[in-house]
Residue frames relative to the residue before (quaternion, step in Angstrom):
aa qw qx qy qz dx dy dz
X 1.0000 0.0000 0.0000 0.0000 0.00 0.00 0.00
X 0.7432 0.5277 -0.2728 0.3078 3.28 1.08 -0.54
X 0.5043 0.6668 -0.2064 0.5084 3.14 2.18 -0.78
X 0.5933 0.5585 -0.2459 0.5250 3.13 1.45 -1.23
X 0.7157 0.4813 -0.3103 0.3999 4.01 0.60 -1.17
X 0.5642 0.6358 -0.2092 0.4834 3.54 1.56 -0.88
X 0.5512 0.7492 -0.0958 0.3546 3.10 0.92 -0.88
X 0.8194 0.3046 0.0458 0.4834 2.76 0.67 -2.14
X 0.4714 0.6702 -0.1878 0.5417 3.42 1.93 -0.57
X 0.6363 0.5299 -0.3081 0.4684 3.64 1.07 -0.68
X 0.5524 0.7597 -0.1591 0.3038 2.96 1.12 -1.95
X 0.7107 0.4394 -0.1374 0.5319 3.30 1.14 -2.00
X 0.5893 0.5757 -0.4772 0.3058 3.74 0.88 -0.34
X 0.6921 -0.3890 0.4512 0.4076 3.88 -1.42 1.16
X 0.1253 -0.8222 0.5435 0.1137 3.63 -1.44 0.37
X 0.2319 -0.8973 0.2681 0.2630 3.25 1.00 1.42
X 0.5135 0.5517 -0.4114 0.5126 3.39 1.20 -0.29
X 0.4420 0.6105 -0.6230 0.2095 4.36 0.43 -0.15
X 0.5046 -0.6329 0.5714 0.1355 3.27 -1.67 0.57
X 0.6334 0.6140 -0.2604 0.3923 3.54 1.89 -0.89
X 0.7148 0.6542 -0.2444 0.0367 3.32 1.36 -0.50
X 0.4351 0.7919 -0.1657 0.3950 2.18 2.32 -0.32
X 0.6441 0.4666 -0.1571 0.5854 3.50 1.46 -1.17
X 0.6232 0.4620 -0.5173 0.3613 3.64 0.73 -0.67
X 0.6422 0.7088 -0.2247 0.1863 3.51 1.01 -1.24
X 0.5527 0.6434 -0.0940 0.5213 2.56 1.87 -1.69
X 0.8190 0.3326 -0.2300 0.4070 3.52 1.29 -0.96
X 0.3179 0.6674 -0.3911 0.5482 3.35 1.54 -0.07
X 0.8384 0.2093 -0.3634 0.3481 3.52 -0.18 -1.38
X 0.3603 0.7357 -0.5042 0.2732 3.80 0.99 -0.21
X 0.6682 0.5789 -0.2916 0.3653 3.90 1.00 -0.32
X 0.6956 0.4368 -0.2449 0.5152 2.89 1.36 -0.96
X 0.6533 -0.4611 0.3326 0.5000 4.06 -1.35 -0.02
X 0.8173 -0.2676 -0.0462 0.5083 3.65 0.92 -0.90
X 0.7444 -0.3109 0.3282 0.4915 3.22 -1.20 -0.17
X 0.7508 0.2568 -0.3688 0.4840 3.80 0.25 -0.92
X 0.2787 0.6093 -0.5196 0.5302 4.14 0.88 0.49
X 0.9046 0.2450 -0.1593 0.3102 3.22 -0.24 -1.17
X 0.5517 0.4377 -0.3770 0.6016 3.60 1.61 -0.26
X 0.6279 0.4398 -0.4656 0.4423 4.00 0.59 0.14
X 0.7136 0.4482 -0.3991 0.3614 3.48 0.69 -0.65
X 0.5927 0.6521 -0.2063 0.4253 3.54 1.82 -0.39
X 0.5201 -0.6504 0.4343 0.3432 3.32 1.14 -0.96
X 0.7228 0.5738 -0.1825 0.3392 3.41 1.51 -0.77
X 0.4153 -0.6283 0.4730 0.4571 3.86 -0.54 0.40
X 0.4470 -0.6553 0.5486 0.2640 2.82 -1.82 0.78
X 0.6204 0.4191 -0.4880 0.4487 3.79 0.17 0.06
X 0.5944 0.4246 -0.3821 0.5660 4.38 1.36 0.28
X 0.6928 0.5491 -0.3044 0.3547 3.09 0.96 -0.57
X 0.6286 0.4806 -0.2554 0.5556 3.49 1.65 -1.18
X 0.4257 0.6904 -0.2986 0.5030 4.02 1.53 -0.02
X 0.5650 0.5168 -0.2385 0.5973 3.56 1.27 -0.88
X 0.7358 0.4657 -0.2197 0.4398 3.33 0.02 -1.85
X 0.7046 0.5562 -0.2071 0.3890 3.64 0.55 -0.78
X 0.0135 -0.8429 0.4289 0.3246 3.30 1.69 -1.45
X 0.1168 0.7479 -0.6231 0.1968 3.34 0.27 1.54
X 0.6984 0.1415 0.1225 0.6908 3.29 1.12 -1.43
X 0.3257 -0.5874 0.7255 0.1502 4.03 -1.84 1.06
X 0.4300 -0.5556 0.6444 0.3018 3.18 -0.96 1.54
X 0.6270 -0.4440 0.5881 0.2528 3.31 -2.11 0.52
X 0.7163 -0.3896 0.4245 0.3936 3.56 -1.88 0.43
X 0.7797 0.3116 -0.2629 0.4753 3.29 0.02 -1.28
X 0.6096 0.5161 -0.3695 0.4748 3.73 0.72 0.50
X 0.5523 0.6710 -0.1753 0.4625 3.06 1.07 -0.86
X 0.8003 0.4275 -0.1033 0.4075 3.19 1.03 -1.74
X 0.5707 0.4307 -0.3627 0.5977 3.84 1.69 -0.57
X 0.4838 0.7047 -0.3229 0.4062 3.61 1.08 -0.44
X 0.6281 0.5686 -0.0750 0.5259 3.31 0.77 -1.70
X 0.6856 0.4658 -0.0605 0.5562 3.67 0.16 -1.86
X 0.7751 0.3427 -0.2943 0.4417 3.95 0.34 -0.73
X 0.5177 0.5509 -0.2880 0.5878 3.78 1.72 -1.03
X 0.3076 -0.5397 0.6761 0.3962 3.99 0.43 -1.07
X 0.7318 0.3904 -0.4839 0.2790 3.94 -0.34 0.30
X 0.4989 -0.5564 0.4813 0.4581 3.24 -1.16 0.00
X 0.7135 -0.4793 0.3877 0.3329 3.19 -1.64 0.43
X 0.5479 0.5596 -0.3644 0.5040 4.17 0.68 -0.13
X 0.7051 0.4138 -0.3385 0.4658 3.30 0.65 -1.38
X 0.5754 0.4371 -0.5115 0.4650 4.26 0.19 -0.26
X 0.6998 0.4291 -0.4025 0.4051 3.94 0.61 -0.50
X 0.6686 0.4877 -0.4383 0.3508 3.51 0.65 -0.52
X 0.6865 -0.5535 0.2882 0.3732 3.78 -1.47 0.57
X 0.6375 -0.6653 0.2080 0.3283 3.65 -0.88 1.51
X 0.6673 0.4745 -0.4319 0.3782 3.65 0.93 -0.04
X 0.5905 0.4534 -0.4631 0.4808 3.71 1.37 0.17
X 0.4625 0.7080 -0.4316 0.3139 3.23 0.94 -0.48
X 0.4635 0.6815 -0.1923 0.5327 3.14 1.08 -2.08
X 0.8629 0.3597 -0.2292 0.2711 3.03 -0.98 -1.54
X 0.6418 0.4522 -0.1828 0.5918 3.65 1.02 -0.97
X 0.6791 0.2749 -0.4544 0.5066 4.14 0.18 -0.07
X 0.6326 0.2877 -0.4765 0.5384 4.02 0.68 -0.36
X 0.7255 0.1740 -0.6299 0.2160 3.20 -0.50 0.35
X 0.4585 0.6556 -0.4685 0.3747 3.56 0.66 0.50
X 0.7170 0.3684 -0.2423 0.5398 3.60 1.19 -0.69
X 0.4126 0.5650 -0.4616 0.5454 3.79 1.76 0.05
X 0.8141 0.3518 -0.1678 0.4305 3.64 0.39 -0.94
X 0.4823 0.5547 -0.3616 0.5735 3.45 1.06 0.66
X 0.6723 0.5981 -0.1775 0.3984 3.36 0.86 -1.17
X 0.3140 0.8988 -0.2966 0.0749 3.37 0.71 0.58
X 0.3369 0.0998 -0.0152 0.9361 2.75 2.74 -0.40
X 0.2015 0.4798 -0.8294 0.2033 2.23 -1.73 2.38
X 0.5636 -0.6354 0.4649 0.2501 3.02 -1.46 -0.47
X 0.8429 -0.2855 0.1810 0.4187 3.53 -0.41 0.14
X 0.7832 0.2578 -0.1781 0.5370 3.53 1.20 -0.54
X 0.3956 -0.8205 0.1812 0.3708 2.97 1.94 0.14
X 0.1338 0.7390 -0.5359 0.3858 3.23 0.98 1.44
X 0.4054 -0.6806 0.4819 0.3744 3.68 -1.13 0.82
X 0.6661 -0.3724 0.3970 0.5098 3.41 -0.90 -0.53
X 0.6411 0.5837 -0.1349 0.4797 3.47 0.55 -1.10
X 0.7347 0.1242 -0.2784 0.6060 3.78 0.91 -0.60
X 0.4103 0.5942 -0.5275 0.4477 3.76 1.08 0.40
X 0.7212 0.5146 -0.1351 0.4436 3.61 0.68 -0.86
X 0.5990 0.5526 -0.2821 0.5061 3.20 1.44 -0.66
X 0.6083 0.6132 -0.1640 0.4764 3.43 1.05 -1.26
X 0.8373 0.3810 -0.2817 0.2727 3.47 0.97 -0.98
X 0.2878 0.7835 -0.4294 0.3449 3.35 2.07 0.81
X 0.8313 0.2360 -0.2947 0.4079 3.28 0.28 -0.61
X 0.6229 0.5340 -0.5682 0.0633 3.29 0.17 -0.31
X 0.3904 0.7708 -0.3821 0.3277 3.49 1.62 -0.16
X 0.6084 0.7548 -0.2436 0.0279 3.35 0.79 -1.51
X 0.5813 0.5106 -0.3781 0.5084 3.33 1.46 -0.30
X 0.5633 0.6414 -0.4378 0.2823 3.59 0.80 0.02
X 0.6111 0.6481 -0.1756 0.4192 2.40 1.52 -2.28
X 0.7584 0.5216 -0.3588 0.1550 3.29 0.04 -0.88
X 0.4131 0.6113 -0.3777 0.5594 3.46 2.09 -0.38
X 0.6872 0.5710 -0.2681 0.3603 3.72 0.58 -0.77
X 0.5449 0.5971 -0.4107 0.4217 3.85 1.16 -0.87
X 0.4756 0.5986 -0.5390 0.3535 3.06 -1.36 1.12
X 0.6319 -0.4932 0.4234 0.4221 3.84 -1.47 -0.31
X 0.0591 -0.7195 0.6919 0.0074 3.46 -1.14 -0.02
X 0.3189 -0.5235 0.7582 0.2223 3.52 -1.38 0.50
X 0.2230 -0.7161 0.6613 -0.0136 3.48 -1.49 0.56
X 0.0787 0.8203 -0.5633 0.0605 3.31 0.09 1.17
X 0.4244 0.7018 -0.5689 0.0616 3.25 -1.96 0.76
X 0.7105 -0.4760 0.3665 0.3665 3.55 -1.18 0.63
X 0.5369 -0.6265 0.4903 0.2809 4.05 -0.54 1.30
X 0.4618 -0.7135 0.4606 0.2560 3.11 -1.29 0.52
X 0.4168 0.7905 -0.2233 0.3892 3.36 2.08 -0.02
X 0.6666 -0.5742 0.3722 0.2958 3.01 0.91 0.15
X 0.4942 0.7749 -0.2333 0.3177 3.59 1.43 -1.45
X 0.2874 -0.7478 0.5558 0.2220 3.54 0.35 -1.17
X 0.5037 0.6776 -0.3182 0.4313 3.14 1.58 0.34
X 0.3878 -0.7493 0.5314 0.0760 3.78 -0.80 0.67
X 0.1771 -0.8799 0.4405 -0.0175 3.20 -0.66 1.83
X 0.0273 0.8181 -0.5561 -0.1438 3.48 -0.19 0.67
X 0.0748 -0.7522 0.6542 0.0241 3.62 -1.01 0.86
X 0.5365 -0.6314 0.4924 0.2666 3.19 -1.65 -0.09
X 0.0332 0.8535 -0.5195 0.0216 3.55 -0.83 1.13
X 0.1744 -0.8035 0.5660 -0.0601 3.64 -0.78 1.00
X 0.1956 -0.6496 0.7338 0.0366 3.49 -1.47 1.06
X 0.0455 0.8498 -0.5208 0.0678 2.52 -1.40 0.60
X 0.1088 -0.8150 0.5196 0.2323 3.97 0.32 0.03
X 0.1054 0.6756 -0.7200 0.1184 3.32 -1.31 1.22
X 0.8443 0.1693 -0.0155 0.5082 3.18 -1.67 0.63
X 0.6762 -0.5376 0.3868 0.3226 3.82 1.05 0.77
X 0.6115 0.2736 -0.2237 0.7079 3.74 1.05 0.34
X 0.1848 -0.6375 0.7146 0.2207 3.17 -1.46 1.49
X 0.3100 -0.6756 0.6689 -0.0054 3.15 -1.51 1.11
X 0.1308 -0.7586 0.6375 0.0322 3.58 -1.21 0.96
X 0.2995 -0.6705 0.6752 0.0690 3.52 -1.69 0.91
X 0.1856 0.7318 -0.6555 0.0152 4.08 -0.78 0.26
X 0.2423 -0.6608 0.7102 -0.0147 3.27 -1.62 1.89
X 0.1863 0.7501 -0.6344 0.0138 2.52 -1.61 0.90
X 0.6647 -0.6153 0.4238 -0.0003 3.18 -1.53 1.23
X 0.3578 0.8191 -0.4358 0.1053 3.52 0.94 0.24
X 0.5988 -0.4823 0.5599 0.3087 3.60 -1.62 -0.17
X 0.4453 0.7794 -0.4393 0.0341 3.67 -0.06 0.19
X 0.7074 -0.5770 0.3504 0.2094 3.15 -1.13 1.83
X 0.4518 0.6200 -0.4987 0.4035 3.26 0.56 1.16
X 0.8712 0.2171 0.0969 0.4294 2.56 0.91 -2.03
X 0.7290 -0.5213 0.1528 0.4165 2.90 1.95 0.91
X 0.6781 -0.4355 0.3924 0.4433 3.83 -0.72 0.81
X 0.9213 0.2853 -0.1293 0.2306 3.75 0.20 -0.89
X 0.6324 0.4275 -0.3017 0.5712 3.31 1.34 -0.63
X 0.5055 -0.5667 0.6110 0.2235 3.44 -1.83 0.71
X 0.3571 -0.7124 0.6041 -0.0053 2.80 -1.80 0.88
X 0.0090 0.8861 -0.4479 -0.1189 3.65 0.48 0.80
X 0.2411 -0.6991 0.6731 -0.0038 3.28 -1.18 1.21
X 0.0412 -0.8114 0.5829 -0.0105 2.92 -2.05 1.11
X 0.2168 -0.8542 0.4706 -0.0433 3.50 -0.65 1.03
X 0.1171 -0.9062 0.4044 0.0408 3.07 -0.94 0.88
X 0.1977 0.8681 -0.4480 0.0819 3.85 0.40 0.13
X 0.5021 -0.5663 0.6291 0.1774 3.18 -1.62 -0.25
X 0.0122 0.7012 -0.7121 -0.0330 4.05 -1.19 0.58
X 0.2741 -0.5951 0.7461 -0.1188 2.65 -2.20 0.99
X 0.1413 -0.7241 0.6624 0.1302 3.33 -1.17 1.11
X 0.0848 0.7160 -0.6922 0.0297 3.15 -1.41 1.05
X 0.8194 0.1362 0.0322 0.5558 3.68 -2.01 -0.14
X 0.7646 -0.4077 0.3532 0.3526 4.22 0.20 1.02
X 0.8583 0.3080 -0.1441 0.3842 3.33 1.09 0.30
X 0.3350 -0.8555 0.3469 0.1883 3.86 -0.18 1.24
X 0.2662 -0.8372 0.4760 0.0394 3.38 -0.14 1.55
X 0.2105 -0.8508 0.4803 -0.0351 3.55 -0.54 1.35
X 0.1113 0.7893 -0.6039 -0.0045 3.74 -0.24 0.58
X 0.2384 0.7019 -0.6712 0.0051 4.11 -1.25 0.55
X 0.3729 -0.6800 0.6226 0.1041 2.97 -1.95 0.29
X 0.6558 -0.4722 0.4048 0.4279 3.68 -1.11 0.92
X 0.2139 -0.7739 0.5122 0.3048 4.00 -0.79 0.19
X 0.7844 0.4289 -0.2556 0.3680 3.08 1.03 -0.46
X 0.8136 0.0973 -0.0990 0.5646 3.67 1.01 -0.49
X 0.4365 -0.7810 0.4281 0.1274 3.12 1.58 1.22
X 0.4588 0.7355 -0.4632 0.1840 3.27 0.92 0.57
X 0.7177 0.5270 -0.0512 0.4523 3.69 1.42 -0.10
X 0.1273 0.8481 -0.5135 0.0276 3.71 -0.16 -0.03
X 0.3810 -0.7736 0.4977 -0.0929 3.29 -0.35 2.07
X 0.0699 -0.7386 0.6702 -0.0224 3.98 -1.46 1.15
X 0.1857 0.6511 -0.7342 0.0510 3.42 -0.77 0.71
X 0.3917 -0.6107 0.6838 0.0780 3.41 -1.86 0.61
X 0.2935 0.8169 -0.4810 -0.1230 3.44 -0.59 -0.28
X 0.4350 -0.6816 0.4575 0.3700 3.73 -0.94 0.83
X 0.4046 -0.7563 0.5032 -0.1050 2.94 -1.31 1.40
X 0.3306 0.7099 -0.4399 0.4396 3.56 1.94 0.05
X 0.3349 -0.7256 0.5724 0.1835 3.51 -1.14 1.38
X 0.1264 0.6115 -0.7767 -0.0833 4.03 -1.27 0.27
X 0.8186 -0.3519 0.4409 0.1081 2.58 -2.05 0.63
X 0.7582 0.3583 0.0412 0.5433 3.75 0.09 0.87
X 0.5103 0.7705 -0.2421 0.2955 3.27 1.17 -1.53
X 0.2396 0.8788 -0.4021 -0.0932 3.62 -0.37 1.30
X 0.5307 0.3754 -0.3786 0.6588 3.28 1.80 0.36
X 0.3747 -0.5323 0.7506 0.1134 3.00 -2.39 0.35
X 0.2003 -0.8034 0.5600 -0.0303 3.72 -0.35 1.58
X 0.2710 0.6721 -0.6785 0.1203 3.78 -1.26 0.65
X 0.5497 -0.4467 0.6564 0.2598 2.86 -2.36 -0.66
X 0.1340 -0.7961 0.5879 -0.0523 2.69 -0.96 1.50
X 0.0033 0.8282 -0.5569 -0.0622 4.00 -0.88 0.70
X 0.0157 -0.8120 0.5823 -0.0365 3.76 -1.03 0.48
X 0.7228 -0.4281 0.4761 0.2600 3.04 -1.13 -1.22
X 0.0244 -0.8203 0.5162 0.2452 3.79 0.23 0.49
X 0.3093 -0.7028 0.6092 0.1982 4.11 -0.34 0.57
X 0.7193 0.3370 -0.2876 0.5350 3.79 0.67 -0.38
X 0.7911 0.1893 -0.3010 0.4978 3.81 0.80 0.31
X 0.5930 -0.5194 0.5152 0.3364 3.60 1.08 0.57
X 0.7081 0.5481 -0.1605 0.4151 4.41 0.58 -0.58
X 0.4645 -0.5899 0.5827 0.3110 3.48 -0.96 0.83
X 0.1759 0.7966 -0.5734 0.0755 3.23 -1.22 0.36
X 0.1930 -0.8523 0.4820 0.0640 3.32 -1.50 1.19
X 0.0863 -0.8391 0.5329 0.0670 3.43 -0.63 0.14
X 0.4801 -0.5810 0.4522 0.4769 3.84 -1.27 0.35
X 0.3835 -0.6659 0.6061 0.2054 3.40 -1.47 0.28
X 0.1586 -0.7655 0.6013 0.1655 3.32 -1.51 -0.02
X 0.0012 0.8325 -0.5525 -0.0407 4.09 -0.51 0.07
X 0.0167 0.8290 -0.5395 0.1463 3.31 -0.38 1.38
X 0.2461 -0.7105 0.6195 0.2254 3.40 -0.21 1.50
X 0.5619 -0.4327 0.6866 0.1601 2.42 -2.69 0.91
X 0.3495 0.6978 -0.6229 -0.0542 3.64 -0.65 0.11
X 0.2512 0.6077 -0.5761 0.4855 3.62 0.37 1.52
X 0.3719 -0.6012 0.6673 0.2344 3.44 -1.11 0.87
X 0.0305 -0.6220 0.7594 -0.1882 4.24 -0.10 1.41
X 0.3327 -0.5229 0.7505 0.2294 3.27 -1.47 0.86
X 0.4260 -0.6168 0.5120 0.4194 4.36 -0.90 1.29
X 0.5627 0.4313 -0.6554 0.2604 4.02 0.16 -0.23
X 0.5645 0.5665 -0.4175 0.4315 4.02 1.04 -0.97
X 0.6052 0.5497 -0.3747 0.4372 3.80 0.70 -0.91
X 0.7998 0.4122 -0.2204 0.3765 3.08 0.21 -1.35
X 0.5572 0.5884 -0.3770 0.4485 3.63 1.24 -0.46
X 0.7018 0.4102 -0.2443 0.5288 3.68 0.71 -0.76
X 0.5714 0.5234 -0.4986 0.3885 3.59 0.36 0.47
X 0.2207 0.8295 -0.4344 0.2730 3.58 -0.60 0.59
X 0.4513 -0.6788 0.4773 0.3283 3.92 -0.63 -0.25
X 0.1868 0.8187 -0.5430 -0.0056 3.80 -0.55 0.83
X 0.6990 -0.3125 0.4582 0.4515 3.60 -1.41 -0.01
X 0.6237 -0.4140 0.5840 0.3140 2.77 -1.89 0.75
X 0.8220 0.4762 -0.0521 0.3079 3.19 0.20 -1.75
X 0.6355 0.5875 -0.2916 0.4074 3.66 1.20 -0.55
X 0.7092 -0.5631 0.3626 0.2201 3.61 1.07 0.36
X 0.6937 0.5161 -0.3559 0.3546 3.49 1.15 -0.39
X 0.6530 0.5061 -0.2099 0.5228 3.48 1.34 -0.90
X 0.1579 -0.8487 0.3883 0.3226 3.74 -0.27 0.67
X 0.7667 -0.4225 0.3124 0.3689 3.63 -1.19 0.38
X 0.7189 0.3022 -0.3897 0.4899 3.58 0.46 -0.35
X 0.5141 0.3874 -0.5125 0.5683 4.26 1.05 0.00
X 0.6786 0.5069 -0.4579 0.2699 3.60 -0.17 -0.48
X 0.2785 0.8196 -0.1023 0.4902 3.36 1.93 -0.62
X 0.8131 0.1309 0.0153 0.5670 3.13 -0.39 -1.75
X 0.7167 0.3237 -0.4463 0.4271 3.94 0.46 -0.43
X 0.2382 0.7539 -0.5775 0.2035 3.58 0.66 0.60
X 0.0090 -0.8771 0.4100 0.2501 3.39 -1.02 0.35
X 0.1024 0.8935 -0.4106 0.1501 3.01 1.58 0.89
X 0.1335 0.7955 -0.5725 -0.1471 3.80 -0.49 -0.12
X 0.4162 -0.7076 0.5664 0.0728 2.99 -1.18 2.00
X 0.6808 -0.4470 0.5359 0.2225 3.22 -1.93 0.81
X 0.4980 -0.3920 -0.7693 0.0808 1.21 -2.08 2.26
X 0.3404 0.7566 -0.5583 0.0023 3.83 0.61 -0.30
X 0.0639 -0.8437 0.4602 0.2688 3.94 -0.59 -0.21
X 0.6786 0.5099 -0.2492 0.4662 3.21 1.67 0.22
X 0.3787 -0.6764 0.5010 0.3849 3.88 -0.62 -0.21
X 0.0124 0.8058 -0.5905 0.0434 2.75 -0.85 1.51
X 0.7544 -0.4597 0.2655 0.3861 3.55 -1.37 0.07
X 0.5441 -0.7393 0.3184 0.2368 3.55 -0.50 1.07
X 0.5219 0.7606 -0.2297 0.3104 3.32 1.08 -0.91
């Protein structure tokens, strides 16, 4: 029985000589947006990684195994022949699927899908922007940070700095935040989603009308998040103002910061639009513009 348990234990061991591993890999990465996506979330170069796919060279165990762990399978199942493979990751994405929609997409790859179809807009949009609006502190102060599009890997992708005060570190020194997200144009109107990078503690919506005039130098919306100094969701109008000055980004990044209403730095027609008053009969906050 023991010869027999030994046996069967070998059996299960990877066969570096397979022929399957090359397709399985190739089909795995088909889920993701691209191939160099899927060798960053992994750790692996992409000119070793496109060596796999090809089957010049079997990536090593200890590849194999962040490989495995990043794909969801176990390390056997890439060796075995590509229609079991197949057969064993849909039913894994059948059994996930517990809320879909109609064509039987999850939510999550429904959403995924709706990055690109925007992309010929976006691409007028890439560039800097100032990023005005009223703190979530409570203060009455006006934050301008720094915000960038940008389109990589087929998804425009966005970054937003900011420069705050925060009662840690005392009344005077700055706190620099950093965000990351992704945008989508849809229905006339560029949909923004990011997340805190560092303590991922947060996860940020703005919206912003996208209707061209003549002249036209900000991009107005609604913006929601998190307040950290009241513990409370919270929303607020927004403002985007493109940079189109050649600013070296250390100059950009130096003007961002929090100022009075009243101190002159913020001009009078943003202070305006990042109002968040909401005039009669409205009952909601809507976009200023």
């Amino acid at each position: 029985m023991a010869r027999q348990s030994s046996v069967q234990t070998a059996s299960r061991k990877p066969d570096p000589q397979s022929g399957f591993i090359s397709v399985n890999l190739r089909y795995l990465c088909s889920f993701y947006p691209s191939i160099s996506h899927v060798c960053r979330k992994i750790g692996v170069n992409r000119q070793q990684f496109n060596k796999y796919l090809s089957g010049q060279i079997n990536p090593s165990i200890h590849v194999l195994k962040r490989t495995s762990d990043f794909f969801g399978v176990d390390i056997d199942e890439i060796f075995l022949p590509p229609s079991e493979l197949r057969a064993i990751v849909e039913g894994h994405r059948a059994g996930r699927r517990t809320v879909s929609d109609g064509d039987g997409n999850s939510p999550l790859e429904a959403i995924s899908a709706l990055l690109h179809p925007g992309n010929d807009i976006l691409k007028k949009y890439e560039g800097f922007y100032f990023r005005y609006n009223y703190t979530f502190d409570g203060s009455g102060r006006v934050l301008r940070s720094l915000f960038s599009i940008r389109e990589k890997d087929g998804v425009f992708v966005t970054r937003l700095l900011e420069r705050i005060r925060h009662r840690s570190n005392g009344s005077q020194r700055l706190t620099t935040l950093k965000y990351d997200g992704v945008m989508t144009a849809l229905s006339g109107c560029l949909f923004n989603i990011e997340y805190e990078r560092v303590m991922k503690s947060c996860i940020g919506h703005a919206a912003f009308s996208c209707l061209q005039r003549p002249g036209q130098r900000f991009l107005t919306g609604i913006q929601s998040s998190y307040s950290t100094s009241s513990g409370k969701p919270t929303a607020s109008r927004v403002v985007l103002e493109r940079i189109t000055r050649d600013i070296p980004l250390r100059q950009m990044i130096v003007r961002c910061g929090t100022f009075d209403v009243d101190d002159g730095q913020i001009e009078p027609d943003i202070l305006v639009l990042i109002g968040n008053q909401i005039a009669s009969p409205e009952k909601v906050l809507t976009d200023s513009a």
